[in-house]
N, CA, C and O of each residue as an XYZ file, in Angstrom:
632
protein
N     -41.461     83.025     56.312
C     -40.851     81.918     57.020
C     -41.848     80.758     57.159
O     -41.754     79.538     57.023
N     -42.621     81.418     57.410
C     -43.638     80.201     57.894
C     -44.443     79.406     56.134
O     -44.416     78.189     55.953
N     -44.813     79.986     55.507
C     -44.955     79.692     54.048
C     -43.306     78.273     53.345
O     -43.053     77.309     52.622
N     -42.838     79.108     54.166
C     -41.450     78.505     53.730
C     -41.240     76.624     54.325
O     -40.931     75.564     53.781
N     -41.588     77.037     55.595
C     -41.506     75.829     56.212
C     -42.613     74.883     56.031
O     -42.330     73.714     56.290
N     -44.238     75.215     55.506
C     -45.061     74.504     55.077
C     -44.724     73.879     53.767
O     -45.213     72.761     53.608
N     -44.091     74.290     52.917
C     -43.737     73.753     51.505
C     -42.837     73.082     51.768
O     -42.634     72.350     50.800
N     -41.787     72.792     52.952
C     -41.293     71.875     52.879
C     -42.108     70.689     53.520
O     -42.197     69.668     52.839
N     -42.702     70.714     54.736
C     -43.691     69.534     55.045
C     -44.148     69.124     53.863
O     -43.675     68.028     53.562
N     -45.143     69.725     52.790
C     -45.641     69.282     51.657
C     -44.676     68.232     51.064
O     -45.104     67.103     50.824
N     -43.540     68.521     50.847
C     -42.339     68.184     50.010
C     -42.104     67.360     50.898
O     -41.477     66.520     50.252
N     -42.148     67.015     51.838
C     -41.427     65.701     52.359
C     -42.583     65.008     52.557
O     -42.269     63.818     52.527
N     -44.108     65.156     52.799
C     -44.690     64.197     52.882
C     -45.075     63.475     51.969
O     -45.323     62.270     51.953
N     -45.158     64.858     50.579
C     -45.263     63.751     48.808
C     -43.891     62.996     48.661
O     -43.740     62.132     47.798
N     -43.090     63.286     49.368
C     -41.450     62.345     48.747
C     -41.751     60.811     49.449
O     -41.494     59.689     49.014
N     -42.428     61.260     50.763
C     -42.690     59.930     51.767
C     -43.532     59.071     50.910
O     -43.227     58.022     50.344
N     -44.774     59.789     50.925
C     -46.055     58.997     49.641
C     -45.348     58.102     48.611
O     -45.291     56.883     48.451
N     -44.956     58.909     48.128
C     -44.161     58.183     46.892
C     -43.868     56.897     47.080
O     -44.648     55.946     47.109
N     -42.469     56.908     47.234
C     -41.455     56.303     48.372
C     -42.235     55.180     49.143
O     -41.641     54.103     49.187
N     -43.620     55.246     49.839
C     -43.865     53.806     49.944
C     -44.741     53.431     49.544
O     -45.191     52.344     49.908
N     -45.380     54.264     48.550
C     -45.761     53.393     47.200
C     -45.044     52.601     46.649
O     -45.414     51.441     46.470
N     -43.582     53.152     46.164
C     -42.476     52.173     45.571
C     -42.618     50.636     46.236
O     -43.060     49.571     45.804
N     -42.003     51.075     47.541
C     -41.821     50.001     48.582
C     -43.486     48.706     48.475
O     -43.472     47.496     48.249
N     -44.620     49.569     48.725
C     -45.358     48.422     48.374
C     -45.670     47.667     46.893
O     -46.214     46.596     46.625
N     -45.062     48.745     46.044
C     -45.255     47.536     44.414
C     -43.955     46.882     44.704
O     -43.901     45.782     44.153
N     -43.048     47.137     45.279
C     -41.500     46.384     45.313
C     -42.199     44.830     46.268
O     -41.795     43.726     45.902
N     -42.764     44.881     46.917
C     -42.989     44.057     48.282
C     -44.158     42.876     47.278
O     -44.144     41.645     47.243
N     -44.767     43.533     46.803
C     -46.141     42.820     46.143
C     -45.506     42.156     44.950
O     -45.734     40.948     44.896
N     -44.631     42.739     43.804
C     -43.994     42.476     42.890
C     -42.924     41.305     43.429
O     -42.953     40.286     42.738
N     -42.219     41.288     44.270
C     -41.249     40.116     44.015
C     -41.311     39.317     45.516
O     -40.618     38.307     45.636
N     -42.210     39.812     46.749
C     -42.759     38.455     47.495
C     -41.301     39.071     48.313
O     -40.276     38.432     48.075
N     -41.209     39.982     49.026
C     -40.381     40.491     49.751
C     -40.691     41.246     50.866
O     -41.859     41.587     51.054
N     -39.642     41.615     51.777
C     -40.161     42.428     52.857
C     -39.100     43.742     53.058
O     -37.882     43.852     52.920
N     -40.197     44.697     53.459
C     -39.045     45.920     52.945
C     -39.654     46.831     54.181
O     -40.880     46.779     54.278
N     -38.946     47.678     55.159
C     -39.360     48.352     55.992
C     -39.436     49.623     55.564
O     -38.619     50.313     54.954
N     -40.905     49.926     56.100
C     -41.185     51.262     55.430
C     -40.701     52.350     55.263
O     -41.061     53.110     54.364
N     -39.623     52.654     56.275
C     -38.642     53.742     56.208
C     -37.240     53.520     55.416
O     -36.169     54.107     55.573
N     -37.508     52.737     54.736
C     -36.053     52.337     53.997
C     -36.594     53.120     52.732
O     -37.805     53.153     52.513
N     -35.367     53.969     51.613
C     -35.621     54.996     50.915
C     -35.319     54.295     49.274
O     -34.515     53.387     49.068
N     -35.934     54.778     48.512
C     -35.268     54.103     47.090
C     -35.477     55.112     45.785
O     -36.460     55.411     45.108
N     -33.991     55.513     45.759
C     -34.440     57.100     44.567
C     -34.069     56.356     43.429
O     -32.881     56.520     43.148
N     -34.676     55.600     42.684
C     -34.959     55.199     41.277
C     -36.211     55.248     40.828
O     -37.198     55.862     41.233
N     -35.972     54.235     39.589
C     -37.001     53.768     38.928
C     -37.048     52.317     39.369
O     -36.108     51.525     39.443
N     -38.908     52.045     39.770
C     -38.411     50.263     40.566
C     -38.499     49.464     39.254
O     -38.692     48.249     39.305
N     -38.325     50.293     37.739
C     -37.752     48.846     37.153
C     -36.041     49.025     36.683
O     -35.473     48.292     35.874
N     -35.523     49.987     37.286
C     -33.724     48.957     37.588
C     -33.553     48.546     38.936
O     -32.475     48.659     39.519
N     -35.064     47.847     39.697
C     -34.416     47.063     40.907
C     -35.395     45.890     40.609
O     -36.530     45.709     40.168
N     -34.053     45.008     41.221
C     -34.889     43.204     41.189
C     -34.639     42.763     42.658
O     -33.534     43.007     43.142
N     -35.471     42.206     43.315
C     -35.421     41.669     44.712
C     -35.450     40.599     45.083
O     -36.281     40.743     45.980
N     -35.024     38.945     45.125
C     -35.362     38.019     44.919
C     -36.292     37.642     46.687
O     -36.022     37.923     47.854
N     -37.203     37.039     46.141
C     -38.109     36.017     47.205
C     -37.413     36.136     48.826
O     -36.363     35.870     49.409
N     -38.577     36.642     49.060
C     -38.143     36.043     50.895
C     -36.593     36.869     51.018
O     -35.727     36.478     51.801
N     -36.402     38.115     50.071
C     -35.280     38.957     50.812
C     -36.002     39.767     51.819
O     -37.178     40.032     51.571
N     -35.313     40.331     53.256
C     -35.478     41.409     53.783
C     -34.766     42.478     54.071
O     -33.755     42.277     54.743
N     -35.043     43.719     53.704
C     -34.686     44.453     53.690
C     -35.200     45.562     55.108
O     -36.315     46.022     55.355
N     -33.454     45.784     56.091
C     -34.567     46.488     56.900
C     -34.348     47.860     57.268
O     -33.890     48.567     56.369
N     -34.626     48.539     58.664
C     -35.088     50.133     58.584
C     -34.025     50.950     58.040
O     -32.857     50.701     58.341
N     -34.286     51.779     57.366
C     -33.723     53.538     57.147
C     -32.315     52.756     56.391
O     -31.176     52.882     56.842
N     -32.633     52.006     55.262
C     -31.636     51.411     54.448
C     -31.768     52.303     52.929
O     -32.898     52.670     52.605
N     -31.112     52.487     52.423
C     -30.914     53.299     51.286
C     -30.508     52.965     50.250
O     -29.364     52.524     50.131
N     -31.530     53.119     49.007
C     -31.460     52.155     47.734
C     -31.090     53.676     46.669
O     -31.865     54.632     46.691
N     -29.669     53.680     45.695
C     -30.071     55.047     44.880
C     -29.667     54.263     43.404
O     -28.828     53.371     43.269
N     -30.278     54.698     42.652
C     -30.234     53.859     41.628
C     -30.840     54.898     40.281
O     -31.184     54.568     39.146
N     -30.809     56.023     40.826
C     -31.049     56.856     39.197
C     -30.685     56.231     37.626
O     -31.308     55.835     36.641
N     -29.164     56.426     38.092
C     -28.638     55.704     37.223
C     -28.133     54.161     37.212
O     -27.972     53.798     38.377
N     -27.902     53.375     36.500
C     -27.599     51.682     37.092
C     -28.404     51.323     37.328
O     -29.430     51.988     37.183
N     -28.439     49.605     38.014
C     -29.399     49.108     38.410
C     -28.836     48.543     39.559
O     -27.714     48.879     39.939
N     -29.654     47.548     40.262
C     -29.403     46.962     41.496
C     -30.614     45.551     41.513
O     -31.837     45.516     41.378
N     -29.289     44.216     41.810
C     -30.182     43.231     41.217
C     -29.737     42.323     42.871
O     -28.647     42.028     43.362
N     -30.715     42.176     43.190
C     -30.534     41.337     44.951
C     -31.342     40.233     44.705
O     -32.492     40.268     44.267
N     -30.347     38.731     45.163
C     -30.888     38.117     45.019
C     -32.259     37.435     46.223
O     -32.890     38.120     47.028
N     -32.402     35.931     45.990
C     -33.274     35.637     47.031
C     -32.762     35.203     48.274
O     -31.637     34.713     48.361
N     -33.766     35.401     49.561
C     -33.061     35.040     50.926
C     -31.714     35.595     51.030
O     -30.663     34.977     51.199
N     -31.938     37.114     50.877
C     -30.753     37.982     51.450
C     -31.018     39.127     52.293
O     -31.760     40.042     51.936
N     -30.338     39.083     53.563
C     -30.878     40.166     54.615
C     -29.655     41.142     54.400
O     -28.447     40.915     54.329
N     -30.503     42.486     54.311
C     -29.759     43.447     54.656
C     -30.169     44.313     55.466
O     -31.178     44.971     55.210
N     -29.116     44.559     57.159
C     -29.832     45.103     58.173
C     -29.802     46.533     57.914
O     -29.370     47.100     56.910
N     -30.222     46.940     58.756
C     -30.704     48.410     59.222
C     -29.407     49.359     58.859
O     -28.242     49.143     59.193
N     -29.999     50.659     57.955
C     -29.091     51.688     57.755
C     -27.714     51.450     56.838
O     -26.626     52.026     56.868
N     -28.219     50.361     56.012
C     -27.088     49.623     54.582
C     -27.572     50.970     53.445
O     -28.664     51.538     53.471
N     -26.659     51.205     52.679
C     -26.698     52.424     51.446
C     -26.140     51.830     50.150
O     -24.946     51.967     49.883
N     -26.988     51.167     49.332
C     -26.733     50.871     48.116
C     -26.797     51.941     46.978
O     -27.854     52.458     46.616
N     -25.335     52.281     46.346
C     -25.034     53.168     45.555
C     -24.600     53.060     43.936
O     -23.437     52.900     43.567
N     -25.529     53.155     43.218
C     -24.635     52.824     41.795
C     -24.077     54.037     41.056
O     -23.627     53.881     39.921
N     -24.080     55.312     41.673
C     -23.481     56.199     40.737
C     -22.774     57.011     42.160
O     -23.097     57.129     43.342
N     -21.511     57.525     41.198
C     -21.020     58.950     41.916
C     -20.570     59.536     41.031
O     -20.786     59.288     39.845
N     -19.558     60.801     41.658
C     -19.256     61.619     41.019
C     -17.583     61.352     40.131
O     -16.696     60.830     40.806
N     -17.339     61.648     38.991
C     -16.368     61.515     38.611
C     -15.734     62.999     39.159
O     -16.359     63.948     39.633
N     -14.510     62.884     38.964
C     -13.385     64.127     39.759
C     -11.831     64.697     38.964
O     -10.893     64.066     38.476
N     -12.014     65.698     39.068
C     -10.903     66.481     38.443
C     -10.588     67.385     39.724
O     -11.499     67.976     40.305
N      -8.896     67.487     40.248
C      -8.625     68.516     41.275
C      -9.197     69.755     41.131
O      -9.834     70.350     42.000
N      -8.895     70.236     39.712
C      -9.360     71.696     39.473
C     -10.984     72.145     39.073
O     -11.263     73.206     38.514
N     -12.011     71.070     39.496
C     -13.173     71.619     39.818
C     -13.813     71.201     40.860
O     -13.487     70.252     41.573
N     -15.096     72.164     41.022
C     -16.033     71.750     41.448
C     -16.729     70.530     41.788
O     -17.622     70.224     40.998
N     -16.542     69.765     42.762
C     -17.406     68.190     42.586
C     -18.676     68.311     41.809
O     -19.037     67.654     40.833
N     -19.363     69.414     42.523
C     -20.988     69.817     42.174
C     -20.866     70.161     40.772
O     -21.841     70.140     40.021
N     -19.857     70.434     40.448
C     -20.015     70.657     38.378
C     -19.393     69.760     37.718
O     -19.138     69.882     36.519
N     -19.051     68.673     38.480
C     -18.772     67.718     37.416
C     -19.177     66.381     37.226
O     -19.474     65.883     38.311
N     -19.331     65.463     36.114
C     -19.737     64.375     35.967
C     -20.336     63.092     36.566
O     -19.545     62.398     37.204
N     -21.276     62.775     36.492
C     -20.977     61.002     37.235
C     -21.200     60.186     36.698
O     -21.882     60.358     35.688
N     -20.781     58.886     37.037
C     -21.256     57.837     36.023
C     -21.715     56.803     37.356
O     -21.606     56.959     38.572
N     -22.337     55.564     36.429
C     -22.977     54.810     36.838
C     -22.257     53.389     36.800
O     -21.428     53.096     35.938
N     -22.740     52.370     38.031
C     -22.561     50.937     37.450
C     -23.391     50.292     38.146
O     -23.843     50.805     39.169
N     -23.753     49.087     37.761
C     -24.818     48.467     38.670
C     -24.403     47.190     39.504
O     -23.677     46.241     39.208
N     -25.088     47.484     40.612
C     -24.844     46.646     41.662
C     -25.438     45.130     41.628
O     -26.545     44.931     41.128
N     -24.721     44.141     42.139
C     -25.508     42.826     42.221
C     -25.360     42.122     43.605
O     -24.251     41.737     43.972
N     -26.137     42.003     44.142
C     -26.040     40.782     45.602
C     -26.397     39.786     45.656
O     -27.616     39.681     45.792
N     -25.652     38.620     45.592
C     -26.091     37.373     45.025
C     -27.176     36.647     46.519
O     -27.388     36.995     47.680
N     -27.620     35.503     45.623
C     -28.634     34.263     47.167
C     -28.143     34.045     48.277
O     -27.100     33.390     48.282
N     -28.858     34.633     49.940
C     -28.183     34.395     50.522
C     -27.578     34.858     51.548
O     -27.467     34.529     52.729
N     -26.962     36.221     50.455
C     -25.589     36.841     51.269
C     -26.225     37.666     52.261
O     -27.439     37.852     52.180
N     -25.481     38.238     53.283
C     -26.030     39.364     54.532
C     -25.547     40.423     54.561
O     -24.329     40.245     54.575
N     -25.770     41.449     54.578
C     -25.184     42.938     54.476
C     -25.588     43.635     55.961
O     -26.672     44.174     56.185
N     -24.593     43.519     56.826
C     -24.336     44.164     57.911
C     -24.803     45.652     58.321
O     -24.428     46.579     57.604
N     -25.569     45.902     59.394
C     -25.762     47.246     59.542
C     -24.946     48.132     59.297
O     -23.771     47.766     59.298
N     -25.209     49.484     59.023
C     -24.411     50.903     58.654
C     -23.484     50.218     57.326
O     -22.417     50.830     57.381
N     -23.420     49.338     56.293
C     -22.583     49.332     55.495
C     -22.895     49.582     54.157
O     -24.049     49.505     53.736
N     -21.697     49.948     53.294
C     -22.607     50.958     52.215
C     -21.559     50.259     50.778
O     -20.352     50.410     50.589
N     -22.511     49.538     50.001
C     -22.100     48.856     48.807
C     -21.857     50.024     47.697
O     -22.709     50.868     47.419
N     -20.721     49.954     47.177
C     -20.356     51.360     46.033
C     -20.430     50.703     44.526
O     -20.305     49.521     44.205
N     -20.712     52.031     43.590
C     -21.096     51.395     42.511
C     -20.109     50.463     41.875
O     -18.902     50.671     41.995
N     -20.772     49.027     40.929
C     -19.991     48.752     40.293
C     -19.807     46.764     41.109
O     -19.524     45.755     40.465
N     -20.085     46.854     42.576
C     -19.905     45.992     43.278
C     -20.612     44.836     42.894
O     -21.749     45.029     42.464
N     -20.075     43.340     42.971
C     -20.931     42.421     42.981
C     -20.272     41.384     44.469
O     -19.116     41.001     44.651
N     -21.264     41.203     45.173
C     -21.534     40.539     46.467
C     -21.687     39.360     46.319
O     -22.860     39.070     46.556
N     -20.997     38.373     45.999
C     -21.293     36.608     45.768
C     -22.884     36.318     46.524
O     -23.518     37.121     47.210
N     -23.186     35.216     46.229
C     -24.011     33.882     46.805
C     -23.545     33.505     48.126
O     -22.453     32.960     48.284
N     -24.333     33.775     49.077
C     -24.042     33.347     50.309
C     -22.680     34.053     51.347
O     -22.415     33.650     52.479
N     -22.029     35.060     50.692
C     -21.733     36.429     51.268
C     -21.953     36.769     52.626
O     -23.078     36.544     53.073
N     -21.140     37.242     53.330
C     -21.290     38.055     54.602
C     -20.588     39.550     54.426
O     -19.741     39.559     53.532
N     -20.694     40.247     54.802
C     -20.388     41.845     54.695
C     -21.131     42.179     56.087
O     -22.301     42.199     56.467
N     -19.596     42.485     56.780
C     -19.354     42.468     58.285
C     -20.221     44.209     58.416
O     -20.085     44.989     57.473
N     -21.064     44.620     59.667
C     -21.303     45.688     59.742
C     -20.235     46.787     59.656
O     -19.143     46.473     60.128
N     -20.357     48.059     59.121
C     -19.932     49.234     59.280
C     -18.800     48.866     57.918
O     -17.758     49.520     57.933
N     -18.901     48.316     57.295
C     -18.159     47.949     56.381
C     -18.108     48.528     54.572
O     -18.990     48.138     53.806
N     -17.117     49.355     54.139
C     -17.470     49.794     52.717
C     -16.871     48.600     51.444
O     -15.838     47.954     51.272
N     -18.206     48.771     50.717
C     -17.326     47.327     49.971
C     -17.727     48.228     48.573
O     -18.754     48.684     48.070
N     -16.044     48.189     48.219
C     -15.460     49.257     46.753
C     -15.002     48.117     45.895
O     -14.345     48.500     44.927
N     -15.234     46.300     46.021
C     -14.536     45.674     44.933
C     -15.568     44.386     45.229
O     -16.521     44.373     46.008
N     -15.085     43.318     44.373
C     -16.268     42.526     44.226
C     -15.994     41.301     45.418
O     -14.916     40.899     45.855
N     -17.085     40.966     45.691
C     -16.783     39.998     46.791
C     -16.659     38.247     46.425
O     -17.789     38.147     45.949
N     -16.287     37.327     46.355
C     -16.827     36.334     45.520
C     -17.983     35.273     46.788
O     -18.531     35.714     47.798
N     -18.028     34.073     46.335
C     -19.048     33.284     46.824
C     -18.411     32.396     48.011
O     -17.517     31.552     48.077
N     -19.546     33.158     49.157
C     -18.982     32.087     50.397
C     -18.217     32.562     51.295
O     -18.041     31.768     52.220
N     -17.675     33.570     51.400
C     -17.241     34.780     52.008
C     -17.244     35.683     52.610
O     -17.867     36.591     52.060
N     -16.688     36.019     53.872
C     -16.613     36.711     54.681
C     -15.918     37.947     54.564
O     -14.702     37.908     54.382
N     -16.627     39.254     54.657
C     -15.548     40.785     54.213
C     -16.282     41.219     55.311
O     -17.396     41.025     55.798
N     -14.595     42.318     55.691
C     -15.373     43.841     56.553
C     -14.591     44.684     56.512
O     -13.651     44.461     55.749
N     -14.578     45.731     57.109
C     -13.645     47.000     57.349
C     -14.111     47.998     56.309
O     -15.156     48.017     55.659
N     -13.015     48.870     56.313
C     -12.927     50.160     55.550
C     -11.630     50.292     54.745
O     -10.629     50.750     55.296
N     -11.608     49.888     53.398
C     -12.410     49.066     52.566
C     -12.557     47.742     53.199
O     -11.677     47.326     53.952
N     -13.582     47.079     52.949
C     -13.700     46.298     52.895
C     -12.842     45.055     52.419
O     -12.702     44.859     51.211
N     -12.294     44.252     53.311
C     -11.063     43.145     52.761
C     -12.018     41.668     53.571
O     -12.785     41.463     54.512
N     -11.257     40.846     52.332
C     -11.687     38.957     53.023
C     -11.387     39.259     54.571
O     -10.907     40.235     55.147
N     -12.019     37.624     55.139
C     -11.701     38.124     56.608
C     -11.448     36.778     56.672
O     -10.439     36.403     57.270
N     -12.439     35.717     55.984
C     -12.135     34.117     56.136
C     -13.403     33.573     55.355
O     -14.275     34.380     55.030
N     -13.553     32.010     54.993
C     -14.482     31.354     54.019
C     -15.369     31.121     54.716
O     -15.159     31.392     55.899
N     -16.309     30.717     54.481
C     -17.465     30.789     55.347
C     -17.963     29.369     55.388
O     -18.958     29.083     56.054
């Protein structure tokens, strides 16, 4: 037991290491601010960050597959989950045994991404964008615009 539970400390403190290593070549590389507990399971070259974005706590970047391209002067608060892949689905299996695919995400100059809200693959977020907290956004948003809810729908122009 106890063997057991040390290999996981190990394992979470090399995942941590990692992880804000990423975060400081991400921060140094494109002149950004990124809070250290915010997570990013890719490779940091399918992510682009533009200038003077912030990104803040326990926000979640997954990007195995796809990419994710944010532009400059865009805040996204605390506990946002950027997703470019899931699972594809058939009734008669297993989720865990079957497929996923990918698409990549874009957030244009600007826009704001509301706490707890979680961008799904495939999404593009206009220029100057709002995305109301707690909000899932499954379609593309255009420029200047206000979305929220579950899904995510217009709310008014901005």
């Amino acid at each position: 037991m106890l063997i057991k539970f040390l290999k996981k400390i190990k394992s979470d403190i090399t995942n941590w290491f990692f992880n804000y290593l990423k975060i400081i070549r991400l921060e140094s590389k494109y002149n950004c601010s990124i809070s250290s507990n915010s997570t990013f399971t890719g490779s940091v070259e399918n992510i682009k960050i533009g200038k003077n974005t912030r990104i803040n706590k326990l926000s979640n970047f997954r990007f195995k597959k796809g990419s994710i391209s944010i532009g400059k002067n865009v805040i996204i608060a605390q506990y946002v989950s950027v997703i470019t892949h899931s699972y594809n689905y058939k009734l008669d299996e297993n989720i865990k045994d079957q497929s996923m695919y990918s698409k990549d995400i874009f957030i244009g100059d600007g826009a704001w991404i509301g706490a707890y809200s979680i961008i799904l693959p495939g999404v593009r977020v206009g220029n100057g964008s709002i995305i109301g907290a707690h909000s899932i956004v499954n379609k593309n948003v255009p420029d200047n615009e206000i979305w929220g809810g579950i899904p995510a729908k217009k709310l008014k122009n901005r």
